[in-house]
Every structure is written in structure tokens, then in C-alpha cells.
N, C-alpha and C positions, 0 to 999 in steps of 0.2 A: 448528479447525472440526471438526464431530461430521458426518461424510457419511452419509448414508440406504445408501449402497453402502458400506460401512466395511467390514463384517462378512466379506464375501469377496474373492478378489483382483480389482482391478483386471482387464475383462475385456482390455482389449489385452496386457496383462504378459505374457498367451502366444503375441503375434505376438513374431517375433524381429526384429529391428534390425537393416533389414538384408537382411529375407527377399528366396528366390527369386522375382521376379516376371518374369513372363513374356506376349506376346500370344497363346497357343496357346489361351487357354480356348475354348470353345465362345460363340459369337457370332450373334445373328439377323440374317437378312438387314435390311440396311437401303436404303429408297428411292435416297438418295443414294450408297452402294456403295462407300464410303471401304472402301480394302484393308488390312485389317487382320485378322491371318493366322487362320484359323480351322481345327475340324477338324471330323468327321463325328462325332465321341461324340455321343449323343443326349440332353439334358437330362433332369438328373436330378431325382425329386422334391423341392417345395418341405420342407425343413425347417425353414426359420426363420419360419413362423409369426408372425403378431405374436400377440402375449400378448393374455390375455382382458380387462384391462384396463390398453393400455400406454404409457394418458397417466397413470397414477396409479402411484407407489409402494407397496410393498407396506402402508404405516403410512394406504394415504388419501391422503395428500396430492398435488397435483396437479404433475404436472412441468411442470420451469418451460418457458418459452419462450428460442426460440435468436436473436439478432440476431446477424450479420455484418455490420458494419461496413468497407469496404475503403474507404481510401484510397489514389488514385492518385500515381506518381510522386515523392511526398515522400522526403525522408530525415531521418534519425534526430534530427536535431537541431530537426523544425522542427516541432513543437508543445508548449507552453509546459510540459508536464511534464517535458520532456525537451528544456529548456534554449533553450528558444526564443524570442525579443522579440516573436514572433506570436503574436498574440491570441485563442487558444485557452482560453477558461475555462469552457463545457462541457465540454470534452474533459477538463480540468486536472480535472474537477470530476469526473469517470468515474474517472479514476483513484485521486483520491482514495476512490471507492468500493470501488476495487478493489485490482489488482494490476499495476503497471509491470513489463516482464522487457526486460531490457537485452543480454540474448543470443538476439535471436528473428533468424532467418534464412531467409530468400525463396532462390525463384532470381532471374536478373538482368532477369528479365521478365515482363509483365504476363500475360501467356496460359498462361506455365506455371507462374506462381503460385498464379493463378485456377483453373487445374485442379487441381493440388495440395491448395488450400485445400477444395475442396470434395467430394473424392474421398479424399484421406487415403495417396496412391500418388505417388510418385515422376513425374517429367513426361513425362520419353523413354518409360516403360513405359505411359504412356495413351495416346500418341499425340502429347503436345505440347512437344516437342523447342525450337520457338521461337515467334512468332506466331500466332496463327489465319491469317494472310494466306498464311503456308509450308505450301502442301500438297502436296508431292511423291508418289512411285508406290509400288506398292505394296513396292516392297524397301526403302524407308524406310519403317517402319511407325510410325517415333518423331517422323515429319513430316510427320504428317496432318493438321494444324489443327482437330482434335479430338477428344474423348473418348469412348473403343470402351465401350461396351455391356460389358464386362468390368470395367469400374472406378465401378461405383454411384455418384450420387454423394450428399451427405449428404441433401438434398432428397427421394431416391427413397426412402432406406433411412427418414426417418422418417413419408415419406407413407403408407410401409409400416406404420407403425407409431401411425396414425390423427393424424399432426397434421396442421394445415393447412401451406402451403407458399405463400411467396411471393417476388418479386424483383423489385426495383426498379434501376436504372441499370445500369452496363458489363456486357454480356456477354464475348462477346470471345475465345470457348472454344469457337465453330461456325467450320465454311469458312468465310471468308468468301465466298467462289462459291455457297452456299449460299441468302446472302442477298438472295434475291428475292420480288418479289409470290408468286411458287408454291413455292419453298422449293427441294430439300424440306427438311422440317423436324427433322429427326430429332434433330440436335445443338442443336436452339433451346432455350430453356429448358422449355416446355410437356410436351417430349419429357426432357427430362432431371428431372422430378421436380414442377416447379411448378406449382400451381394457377394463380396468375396472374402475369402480368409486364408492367414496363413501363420501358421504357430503349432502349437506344441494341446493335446487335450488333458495333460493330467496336468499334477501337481506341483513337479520338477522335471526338470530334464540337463540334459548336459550341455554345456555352451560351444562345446568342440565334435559333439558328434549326437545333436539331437534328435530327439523323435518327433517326425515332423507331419503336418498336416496339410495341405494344399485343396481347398475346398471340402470336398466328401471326400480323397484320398488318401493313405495313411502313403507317406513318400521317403526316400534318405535323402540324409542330407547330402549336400554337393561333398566331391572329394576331392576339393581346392585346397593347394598350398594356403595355411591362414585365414582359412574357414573360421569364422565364427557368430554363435546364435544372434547376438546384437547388431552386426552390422547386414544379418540376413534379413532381421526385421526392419530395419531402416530400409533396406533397399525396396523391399515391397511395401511399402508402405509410403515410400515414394512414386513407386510407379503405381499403385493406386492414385493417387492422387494426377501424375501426369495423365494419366489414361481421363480422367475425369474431366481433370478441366480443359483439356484440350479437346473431347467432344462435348463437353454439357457444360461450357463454362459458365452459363446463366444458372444453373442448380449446385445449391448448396450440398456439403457431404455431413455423415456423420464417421467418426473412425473410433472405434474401441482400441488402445494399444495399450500392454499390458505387457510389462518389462520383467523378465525372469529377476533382475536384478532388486535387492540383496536376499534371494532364496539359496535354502543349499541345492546342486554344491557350486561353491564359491567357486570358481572356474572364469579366470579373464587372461588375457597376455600379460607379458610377462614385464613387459614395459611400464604394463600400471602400477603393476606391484613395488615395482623401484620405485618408479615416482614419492614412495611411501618411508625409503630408507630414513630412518633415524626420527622419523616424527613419533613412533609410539613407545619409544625408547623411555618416559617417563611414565608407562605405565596407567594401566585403568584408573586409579585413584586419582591421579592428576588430570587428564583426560575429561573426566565427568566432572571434576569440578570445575572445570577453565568451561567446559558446555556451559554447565550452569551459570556462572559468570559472563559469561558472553550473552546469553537469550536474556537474562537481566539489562546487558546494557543493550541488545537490538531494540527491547519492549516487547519481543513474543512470549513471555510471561511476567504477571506481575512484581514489581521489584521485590514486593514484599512475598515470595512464594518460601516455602520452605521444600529442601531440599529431601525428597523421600530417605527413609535410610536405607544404608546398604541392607542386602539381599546376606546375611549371617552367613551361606555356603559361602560367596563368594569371599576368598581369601585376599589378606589386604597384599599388594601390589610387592610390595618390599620383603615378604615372608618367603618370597621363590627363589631359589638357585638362578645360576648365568643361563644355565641351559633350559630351565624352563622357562625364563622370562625371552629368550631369543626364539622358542619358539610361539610363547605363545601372539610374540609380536608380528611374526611371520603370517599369520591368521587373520588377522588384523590391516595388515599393509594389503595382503589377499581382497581383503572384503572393501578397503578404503579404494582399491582400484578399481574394485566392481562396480560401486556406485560412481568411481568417475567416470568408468567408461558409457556408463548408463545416461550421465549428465551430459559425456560427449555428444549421444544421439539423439538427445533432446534438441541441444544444439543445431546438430544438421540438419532436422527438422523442420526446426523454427528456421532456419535459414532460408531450407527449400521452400515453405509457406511463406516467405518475401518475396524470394524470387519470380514465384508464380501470380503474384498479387493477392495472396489468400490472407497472409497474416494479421491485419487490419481487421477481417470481420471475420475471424474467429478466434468464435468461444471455447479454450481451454483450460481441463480442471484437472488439476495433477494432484495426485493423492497415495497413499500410504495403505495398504489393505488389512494390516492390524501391527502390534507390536514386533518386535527385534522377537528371535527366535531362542529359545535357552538350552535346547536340547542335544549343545557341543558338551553340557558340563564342565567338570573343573579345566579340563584340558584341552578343549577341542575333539574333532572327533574326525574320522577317513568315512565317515557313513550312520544318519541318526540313527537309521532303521537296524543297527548294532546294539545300539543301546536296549531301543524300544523293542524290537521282536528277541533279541538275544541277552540282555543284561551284558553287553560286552562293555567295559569300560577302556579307550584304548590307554594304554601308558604312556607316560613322555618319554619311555625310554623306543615305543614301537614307533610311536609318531616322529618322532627324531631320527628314525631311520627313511622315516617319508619326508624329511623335511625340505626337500627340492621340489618335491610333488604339489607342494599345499599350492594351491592355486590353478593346479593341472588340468590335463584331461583325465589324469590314472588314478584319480584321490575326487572323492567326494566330500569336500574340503567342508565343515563348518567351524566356524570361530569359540571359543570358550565361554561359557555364562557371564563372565567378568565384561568380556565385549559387548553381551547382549544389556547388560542393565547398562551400560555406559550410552546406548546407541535410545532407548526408552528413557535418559536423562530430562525432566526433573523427576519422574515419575516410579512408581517401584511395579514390581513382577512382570512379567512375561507375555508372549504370544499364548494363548489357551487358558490365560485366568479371565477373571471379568474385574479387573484393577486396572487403570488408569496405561500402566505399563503395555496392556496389551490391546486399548480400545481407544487410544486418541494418537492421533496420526497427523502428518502434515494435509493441510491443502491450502493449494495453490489456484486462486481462479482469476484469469488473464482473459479480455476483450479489448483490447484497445478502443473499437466503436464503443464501446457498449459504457466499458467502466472508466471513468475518469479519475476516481480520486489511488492516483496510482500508489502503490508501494505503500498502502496503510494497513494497518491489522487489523481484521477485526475478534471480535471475543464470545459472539450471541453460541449459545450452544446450538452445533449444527449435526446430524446424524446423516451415514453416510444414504438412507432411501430419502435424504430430500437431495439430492442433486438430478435423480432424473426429472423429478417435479418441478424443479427450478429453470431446467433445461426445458421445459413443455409450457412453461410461464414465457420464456425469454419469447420464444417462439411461438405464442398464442394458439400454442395448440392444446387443443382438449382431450383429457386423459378418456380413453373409448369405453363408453359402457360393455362395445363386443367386439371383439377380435377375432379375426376368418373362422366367423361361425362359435365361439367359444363367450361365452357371458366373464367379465372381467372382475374380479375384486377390486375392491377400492385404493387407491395407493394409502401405505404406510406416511409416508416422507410429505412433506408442505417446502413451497418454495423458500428460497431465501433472499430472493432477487428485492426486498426491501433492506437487504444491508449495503449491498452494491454502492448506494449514494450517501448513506446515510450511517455513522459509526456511533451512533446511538439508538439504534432502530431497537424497537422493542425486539424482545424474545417471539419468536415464530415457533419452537416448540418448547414443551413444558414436561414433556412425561418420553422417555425409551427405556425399554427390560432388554434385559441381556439374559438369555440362558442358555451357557454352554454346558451341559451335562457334566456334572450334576451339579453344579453351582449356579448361584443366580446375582442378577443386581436389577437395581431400578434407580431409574434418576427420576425427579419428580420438584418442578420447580424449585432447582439449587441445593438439590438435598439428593444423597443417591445411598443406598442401603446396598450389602452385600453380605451375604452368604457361602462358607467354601463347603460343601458338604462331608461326612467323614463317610467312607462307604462302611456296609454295613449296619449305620443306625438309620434309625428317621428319619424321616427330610424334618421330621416336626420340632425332632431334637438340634436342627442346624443351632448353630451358632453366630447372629447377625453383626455385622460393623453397619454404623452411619456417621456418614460423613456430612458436612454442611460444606457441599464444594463452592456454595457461592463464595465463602470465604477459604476454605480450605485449600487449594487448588491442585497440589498434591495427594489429597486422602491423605494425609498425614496424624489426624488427630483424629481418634475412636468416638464419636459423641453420643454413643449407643446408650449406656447408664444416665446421659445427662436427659437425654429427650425420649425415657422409652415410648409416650403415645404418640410422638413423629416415627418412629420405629415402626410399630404396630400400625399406622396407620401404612407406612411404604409395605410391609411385608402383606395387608389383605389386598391394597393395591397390584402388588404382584402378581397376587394368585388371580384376582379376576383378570389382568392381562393377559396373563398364561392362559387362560380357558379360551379367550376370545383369538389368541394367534397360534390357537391350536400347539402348544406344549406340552399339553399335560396328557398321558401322567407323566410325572416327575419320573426319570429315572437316573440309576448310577452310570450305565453305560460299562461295558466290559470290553477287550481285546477280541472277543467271539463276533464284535459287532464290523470291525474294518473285515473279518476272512465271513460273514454272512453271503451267502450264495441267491439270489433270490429266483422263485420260481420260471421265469423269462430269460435270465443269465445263459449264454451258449454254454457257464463251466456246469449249468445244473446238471452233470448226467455221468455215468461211469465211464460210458464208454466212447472214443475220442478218433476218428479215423482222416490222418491231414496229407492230402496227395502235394507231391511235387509242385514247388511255384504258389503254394500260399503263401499269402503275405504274414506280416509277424502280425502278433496275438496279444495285446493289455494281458499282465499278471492278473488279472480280474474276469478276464475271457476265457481262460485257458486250461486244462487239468489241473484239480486243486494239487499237486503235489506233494507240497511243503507241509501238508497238515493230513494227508493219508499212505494209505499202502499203494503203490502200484507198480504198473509193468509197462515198457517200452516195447515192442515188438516190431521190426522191418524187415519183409522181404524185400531183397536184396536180387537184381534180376542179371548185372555186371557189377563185377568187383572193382573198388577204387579207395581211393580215401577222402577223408574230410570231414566234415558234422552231417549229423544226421539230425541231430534236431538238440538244440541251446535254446535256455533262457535265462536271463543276467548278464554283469559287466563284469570289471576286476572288482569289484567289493565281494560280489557274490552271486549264486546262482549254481544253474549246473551244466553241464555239456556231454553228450552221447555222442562218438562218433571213431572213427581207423586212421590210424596213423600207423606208418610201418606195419602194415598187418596185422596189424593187434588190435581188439577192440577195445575202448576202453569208457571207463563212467566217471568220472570226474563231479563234485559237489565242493566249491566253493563256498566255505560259511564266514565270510570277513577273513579272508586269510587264510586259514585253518580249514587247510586241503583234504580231502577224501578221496582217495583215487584207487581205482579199481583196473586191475590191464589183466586180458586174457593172456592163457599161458599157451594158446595153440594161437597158428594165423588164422586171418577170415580167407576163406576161399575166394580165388580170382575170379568164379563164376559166379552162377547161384546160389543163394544162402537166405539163412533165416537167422537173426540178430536180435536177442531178446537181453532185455535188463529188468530184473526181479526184485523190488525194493518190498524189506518186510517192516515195516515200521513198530519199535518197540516203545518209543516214547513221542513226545513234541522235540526232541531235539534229535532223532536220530532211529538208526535201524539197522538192518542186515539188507548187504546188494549179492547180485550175483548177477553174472554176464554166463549166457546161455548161447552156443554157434550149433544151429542146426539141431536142437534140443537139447547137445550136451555140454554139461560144466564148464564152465571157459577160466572161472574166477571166482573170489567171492573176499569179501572184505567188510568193514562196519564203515558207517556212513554218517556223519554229523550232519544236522540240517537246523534251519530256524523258519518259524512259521512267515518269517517278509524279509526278502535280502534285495530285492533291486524291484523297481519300477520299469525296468527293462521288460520288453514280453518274449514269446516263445515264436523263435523263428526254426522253421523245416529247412532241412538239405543245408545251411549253414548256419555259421554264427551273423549275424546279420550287422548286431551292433558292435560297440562295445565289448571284445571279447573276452569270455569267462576265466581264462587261463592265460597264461605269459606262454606255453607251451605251442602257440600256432601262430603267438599273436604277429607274426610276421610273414603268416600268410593271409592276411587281412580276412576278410570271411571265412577262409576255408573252406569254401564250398564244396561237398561232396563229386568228386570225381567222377564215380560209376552211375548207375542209374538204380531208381528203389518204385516200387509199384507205390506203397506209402509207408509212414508213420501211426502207429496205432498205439495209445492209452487206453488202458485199462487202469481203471483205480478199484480198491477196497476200503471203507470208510474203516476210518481205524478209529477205536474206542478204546481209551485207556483204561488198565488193568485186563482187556482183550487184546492177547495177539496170538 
């Protein structure tokens, strides 16, 4: 390939690998006042200019257009170019356009991949150490749930640079406390670079009745016959694109898109699911090795690789009953549909960028945002946050009674751990380790202009902060020393645009750390060290593996005792990484840290007063409930029925509200109902409507329902500290609703009229009640 940038060097080549990054830059104030450390230098003038004309190269010609492609939660093995029986043949067919790289590497999570990816900076030094949902104070500055104002991110640097700018589905890289009808906004996508947006700002969402975002807007979804999340994003993301080139066809775009798909819950039509009949009928075991047999003979891993070994929980394929092997196939045919329907919409994409004359000159880079996910367990699971806030494991014999559901809107479908190591194939563990399983991903990068040597592999180790660098090289544009008034860090990431032509191009990088609390890794010229911590000892005490992945390519052989001063040399290497991408100190990380409230949070405060017509409320915005004592109270000014104020879907959650005269409190914990109903009516007129929850543990407590001061009810209440990502919607159920008991009067919206909704909480401390 002949590059239009040939002629001089690559501009990242003089970021070093590696560099000092730090949060010290000079910082603007922001509404929402995330702490992220700043100083009093005063912004320096802008020098990076954009050029006089810097959609065109110097020759004329017009530069091309950027698409990001992310796929969720997938692993390595599970689209067809890369060895897959899932039906991916747009995607297969991208690749063929382009370039496969068999050594691309994430971190082990969606939020600090998503930052990474889009900033070209390491994750602890933006601010996103783990989820957007982890916002801790300000001495954590590497666990803010999102990205300071110091780290551009590609979006801003080329709006700068006169293209258009758009985004479509996961966010996922703002507070989530953030996300409310009034914001603020800062970390939204609007605030971070994009002309327009439309998707979802947390982590999951439903694919039949999402929670949806329309600019600065928190919006529902349409209530059409065969609504669904993927074909909602294609559609706008299409008429972005018409809208574009049919005014500014001479300007290049960029589009962030970013596919719910393979995230829980598994939720696609029912058609895809068929499509699946009888292909997984031979079971995990066979599955993963026909993967690995296949990517051996595509050439997307060495012939000579060794095959990780099985995962010891995971049980071999043949040890299960009829009934557990049919369902757990059902999980499987679930999720094999999801990514095709995902592959569909690539397709129609790529179609409509021919149609329009786009496809040609642009650059797209489809990618994987960390490993396959494990937390269905042995069995699958109706909802992870079961497992993980409640130790609920569900049965095959509960799950079998959902087994229509799996793939539904009424089931928060994920697939068994046997599926997830099959889907992370050659590789071993999971999303959330720092092993190979949960940090090497597909990517796919497609130019027609740009790349000629089509449908070849290549192998240089690539991390996912150089692809915006690489994207800033294509396009000769220079990474800002300042951005609107903010002094910039340096990028993490170096381009890769010398593999492009060249399947022998040296190594571009030599050194990335991983630390996902509390474990750690380091890769370091062909060699990567890793660390699982045991909580409660040391960090000093860890226990290291090294691997020699230039030869090893699985992590398959320990060579820790053979080379301890390669050892010791990656493990002091580590620690001065860590110092400089602001990791340290080391910690274990606890449960305390996803329910952390931070000083700026709307939920900081006891007391909660929501009038009529506000919009719903992030689980992270809203009265902590699930982890204190409190009280609902609503005067009531005409009498009616319906919610008075829900938060959660059918996994869980809880719902206040009259039906047939009675009022009632209802708590959803995965199933395993709590329901309270007064024994007197609520008055037709006015009234005053209180629910008194006395919290005696983390799982639970005493209720009572109070009409006009006196006793109405009272019962015991089971609760878990996280049941839905759903938020708190007034005067009705809004989403998703909490109970089967109304769900046929779709919202239920309260009838009569109420002045408001008012919370009252009491911090509840155990061994105090």
C-alpha cells in the first residue's frame, strides 16, 4: 500500500510507549465536579489549529470517513472469521476486505475499554479504573466512572478538525449518577465530542424495551409492533449518515457504533434462535475443539498453538442429563442468534455506505471490547445481578420452567460458563481476569482506499489505545497539546498504520499493564507476567505466572521458576507503570465500591421529594433503598389507582402503588415475591399513603403500609443490595414492569392525582436497628 502520509514519519512514532501520564493537567470546571486533580496554571494558547483544509489531503483528495464498530462481550473465537459455526458472513466479508490481527488486546472491561478506545490513553489515567457505575472520592482519581476533560477524546479531536461526529448505541464511560432527566451532562456523549447520539448510557439494557437516550434526553422506546434495540440503531445511524451526505457531502464523518450485542440479556427474535436448531446438539466440548481446529486451518492462530485447558468448574459436556443439556443448548442457540442479528446490521450498513457512495473511503475498525462473560455459571442464569448481589444460583429445574423465555423480553437470559470458555476459544478464563481469555479480542480493519493487501492476518501485538492514534495518523492529524481550554496528556496508544502494507512490519509496541483490581499483568517485549491476588494477604505476597507469549500463545506453560530474573524484572517494571498511569495504591476492591455514593451524586442525601412528570431516575441517582431504612410517603389529593412510584423489571425491584383500593408494596428479589396489601381501602378523596420499611439485615426487613397515619399492613420484606439496572420512575411503572400482577395494564399509571412522592431514608448499620 502507497499512504498519502508515506513521505514523513508516522506522527505518533514520537509519543513514546509507555509515556508519563498523569491527572495534574489543567482541568475546567465541570457542573457535575467529578474530582479529578487539577492545578491553578492558566491555559495556554490554542496551537493546534485545525488546518485550512483538514478534510482534504494535501493531493485533493478527501479523507475518508471513521466507523467504530464495537462489539460487546464476545470472545475471540465467536465470529466466523475467526473460527466460528456463528453466522457471521458480513463481518467474514469485512474482513475479507481487510485486515484480521490476532494479537489485538482490551482491558477486561467494557468502560475501560470504551475509554481507551476512544481517547487513545491508558484507563486508570482517564479516570476509568472499572465500570462507569464505580465512582469513588476524590483520592481515587482512577475511579471516577469517567473521562476528565484531559484526555480528548477522538470524537472532539476530529470535530476539531471539521468532520461531523456521531454515535449510536452503548455508552457506558459517564457516572452513572449522572444519568438523569437534568444530567449534568458533561460526560454524555454531546459533551464529549458528538453532534448527535442515540443509545442506551449504562451498561445493559433490554433489546425489546430499552432505556434509551436521544441527544441530552433520557426518551422510551417506540411502542411498535417488533420493536427492537438493533434495528433501532441501524435506523439512526443511517439517517445520520443521510442527513450528512446529502448536506456536507464534501465532509468526512466520524460514527462511534457500539452493539449491545453479545452483552446480557441475551434478548433477540425468535427467528434467530431457530436458525440455531440442532447445531449445538453436540455440546461445548466439541464446539471448542472444532473452533480450534478451524482458526488453525483459517491461520488466525499459529498452527502450532496449544489449546488452553478446560476451566476444572466447567463440567465435561456428556456428564449432563437430556434435560440439562436441552436447556443449556437453548442459551446458546439464544446468543448464536444475537450475534447474527448483530452481523445482520453490519451488513445493512455496509450496504447503505455503497449505496451512498461512502464505502470506498472508509475506514472501519470492528472490535471486541473484552472477553465472553462467565457469570451464567454452571447453568445459565434469568439475571447476573442474582448471582452477584444475592448469591442466588438459579436451578435447572427453575430455569426449565423459563425455558420459552430464554432469549425473551421477560428473562434476562445469560448463557452457562461452558459457553463462555467455548466463545474465549483457544484461550483460558474470563471477562474480569487479566488472562488472555479476557483481553484479546477480534479486530477487524477494513479501507478499501486505504488497504490493499486484503483478507490477510496480521500478528504485531496491537492494544486497543492505539487505534485512535492510528486513526490521527491516517488523517494527519496531530494529537492536541489543548483542548477547549484544557492542557491534554499524552496518548497511551502509537499508531499501527505500518502494518497496513506490510505483514512483517516490526513491533510498534513493546510494553501494556493491565490492572484490574486486584490483579495485575504486564506484557513486555514477548513476555507477559501475571498476578491473581488472594484478598486479605499482601499484594507482596501475590503469587506470579510468566509466560513467554512470543512462543506460548495461549499462556499455557508457567515459566515463572525457569526465568525468575525475567520475572522480577516484569514485576519492578510493573510497579513503576503503575506509579506513572496513576494505579497505585494497589487495592482489593470490595462490593462497598459499585453501591459508593459520591459527594455530587443527586442520591447523596436522605431526603428525596419527586413531583408529578419526572422522568425516571439511573439506580445510581435515585434513594439508595436497597442498602438502607426508609419511607415512601404521598399525599394523595383525588383518589385512583395505579403506581405511585417503581423501580426495576420482572427479575426484580419494587413497586408502591392501588389497585382495587388497596394499597400495596410489593419487592421483587429475582422471583421471590414480598407483598404487602392494606387490609382497609384508600379513600376516594384525600389521603396520605406511607410505606415504612425497617431494615434489619442486607437482605431484608419489616414494611408496613400506613393510610392517613394508621396501620394498613405490615409484613417482612426480602431485598438484595442490586436487582435491576432499571431506574425509579413517579406516578408509574414506566419500564419493564416489576410484577406480572398489572403487567397488562402496561405502565399503570396512576389514575388520581398526587401533590408528590417523597423518600425519607435512615442509614442502616448492621448490628443497629
Amino acid at each position: 500500500m502507497v499512504n498519502r502520509y508515506s513521505g514523513s514519519k508516522p506522527i505518533m512514532k514520537a509519543l513514546a510507549i509507555g509515556s508519563m501520564l498523569t491527572l495534574t493537567a489543567t482541568m475546567t470546571a465541570c457542573s457535575s465536579n467529578i474530582s479529578f486533580a487539577k492545578t491553578s496554571e492558566k491555559p495556554k494558547e490554542n496551537t493546534n489549529k485545525a488546518a485550512t483544509n483538514p478534510i482534504k489531503y494535501a493531493n485533493g483528495e478527501k479523507k475518508p470517513n471513521i466507523i467504530y464498530i464495537v462489539l460487546d462481550d464476545i470472545g475471540f473465537s465467536d465470529l466466523g472469521a475467526y473460527g466460528s459455526e456463528i453466522k457471521t458472513p458480513n463481518i467474514d466479508q469485512l474482513a475479507a476486505d481487510g485486515l484480521r490481527y490476532n494479537n489485538f488486546n482490551t482491558t477486561p472491561l467494557c468502560s475501560p475499554t470504551r475509554a481507551s478506545l476512544l481517547t487513545g490513553r491508558e484507563n486508570h489515567s482517564v479516570g476509568m479504573g472499572n465500570v462507569a457505575n464505580v465512582t469513588l472520592g476524590p483520592e481515587r482519581p482512577n475511579f471516577q466512572g469517567g473521562v476528565t476533560p484531559a484526555a480528548g477524546t477522538v470524537a472532539e479531536i476530529l470535530k476539531e478538525n471539521n468532520y461531523s461526529t456521531f454515535g449510536v448505541g452503548k455508552w457506558h464511560i459517564a457516572p452513572i449518577y449522572t444519568v438523569t432527566p437534568a444530567g449534568p451532562f458533561d460526560y454524555w456523549p454531546l459533551s464529549k465530542g458528538f453532534d448527535r447520539y442515540y443509545g442506551y448510557m449504562d451498561g445493559e439494557t433490554g433489546q425489546f424495551k430499552p432505556q434509551l437516550v436521544n441527544g441530552n434526553e433520557l426518551i422510551e422506546a417506540p411502542k411498535t409492533d417488533g420493536y427492537n434495540l438493533n434495528d433501532d440503531l441501524l435506523s439512526h445511524a443511517k439517517q445520520y449518515i443521510t442527513d450528512h451526505v446529502s448536506i456536507y457531502p464534501d465532509k468526512p464523518f466520524f460514527m462511534n457504533y457500539a452493539f449491545s450485542a453479545g452483552h446480557s440479556p441475551i434478548q433477540v427474535p425468535e427467528k434467530y434462535i431457530d436458525m440455531y436448531d440442532g447445531v449445538y446438539d453436540k455440546g461445548w466440548d466439541t464446539i471448542r475443539m472444532e473452533r480450534f481446529e478451524r482458526q488453525k486451518e483459517l491461520g488466525i492462530i499459529p498452527i502450532n498453538t496449544t489449546l488452553a485447558k478446560s476451566d476444572p468448574s466447567v463440567k465435561p459436556w456428556e456428564s449432563f442429563s437430556k434435560e440439562q443439556k436441552k436447556l443449556y443448548k437453548r442459551f446458546m442457540q439464544a446468543y448464536a442468534g444475537f450475534i447474527t442479528q448483530a452481523d445482520e446490521e453490519v451488513g445493512k450498513l455496509i450496504s447503505y455506505l455503497k449505496e451512498t457512495g461512502q464505502y470506498d473511503n472508509t475506514m472501519i475498525v470492528l472490535l471486541g471490547d473484552n472477553g465472553a462473560a462467565p457469570e451464567g455459571g454452571e447453568n445459565g442464569t434469568d439475571s447476573f445481578f442474582s448471582a452477584l448481589t444475592a448469591g442466588r444460583v438459579a436451578s435447572v429445574d427453575d430455569l426449565m420452567k423459563k425455558y420459552e423465555l430464554i432469549g425473551g423480553p421477560e428473562m434476562q437470559a445469560l448463557y452457562p460458563k461452558g459457553w463462555a470458555q467455548v466463545s474465549n476459544t483457544p484461550f483460558n478464563k474470563y471477562k474480569g481476569s487479566v488472562y488472555a481469555g479476557a483481553l484479546r479480542n477480534p479486530l477487524i480493519i477494513s479501507w478499501p482506499n486505504g488497504i490493499k493487501d486484503k483478507g490477510s492476518i496480521r500478528s504485531q501485538y496491537v492494544h486497543v489505545t492505539d487505534i485512535t492514534p492510528t486513526v490521527l495518523d491516517v488523517l494527519e492529524v496531530e494529537p492536541p497539546q489543548e483542548l477547549k481550554g484544557v492542557s491534554q496528556m499524552p496518548m497511551y496508544g502509537t499508531s499501527i498504520v505500518s502494518t497496513f502494507d506490510n505483514v512483517n512490519a516490526p513491533e510498534v509496541r513493546n510494553l501494556a499493564i493491565t490492572y484490574h483490581q486486584p490483579n495485575r499483568a504486564i506484557y513486555h517485549d514477548g513476555w507477559k507476567a501475571i498476578s491473581v491476588h488472594k484478598n486479605g494477604t499482601s499484594f507482596d505476597e501475590d503469587v506470579w505466572e510468566l509466560f513467554k507469549v512470543s512462543e506460548d500463545y495461549t499462556e499455557s506453560t508457567n515459566v515463572a521458576n525457569k526465568y525468575p530474573e525475567k520475572l522480577k524484572e516484569l514485576q519492578e517494571l510493573f510497579m513503576s507503570e503503575a506509579e506513572k498511569h496513576n494505579m497505585l495504591p494497589l487495592t482489593e476492591g470490595s462490593p462497598a465500591e459499585m453501591g459508593y455514593v459520591t459527594a455530587d451524586s443527586p442520591a447523596n442525601r436522605t431526603t428525596f421529594k419527586y413531583y408529578p412528570g419526572v422522568g425516571t431516575l439511573n439506580p445510581k441517582a435515585m434513594p439508595q433503598v436497597n442498602t438502607n431504612s426508609f419511607t415512601i410517603t404521598v399525599p394523595i389529593t383525588e383518589g385512583g389507582s395505579g403506581v405511585l412510584a417503581a423501580m426495576g423489571d420482572e427479575i426484580g425491584g419494587f413497586t408502591f402503588y392501588i389497585k382495587n383500593n388497596k394499597l400495596e408494596f410489593l419487592y421483587n428479589k429475582f422471583d421471590t415475591i414480598s407483598k404487602i396489601t392494606s387490609s382497609v381501602n384508600v379513600p376516594k378523596g384525600k389521603s396520605e399513603v406511607k410505606f415504612v420499611f425497617n431494615r434489619t439485615s442486607m437482605a431484608g426487613g419489616n414494611g408496613t403500609l400506613y393510610i392517613n397515619g394508621k396501620k394498613g399492613g405490615e409484613g417482612q420484606v426480602q431485598t438484595a443490595t442490586m436487582v435491576s439496572i432499571e431506574g425509579l420512575s413517579i406516578g408509574r411503572d414506566a419500564m419493564n414492569p416489576v410484577t406480572k400482577e398489572y403487567k397488562k395494564n402496561g405502565d399503570f399509571a396512576f389514575t388520581g392525582k398526587f401533590n408528590f412522592v417523597q423518600f425519607d431514608l435512615t442509614k442502616f448499620i448492621p448490628g443497629q436497628h
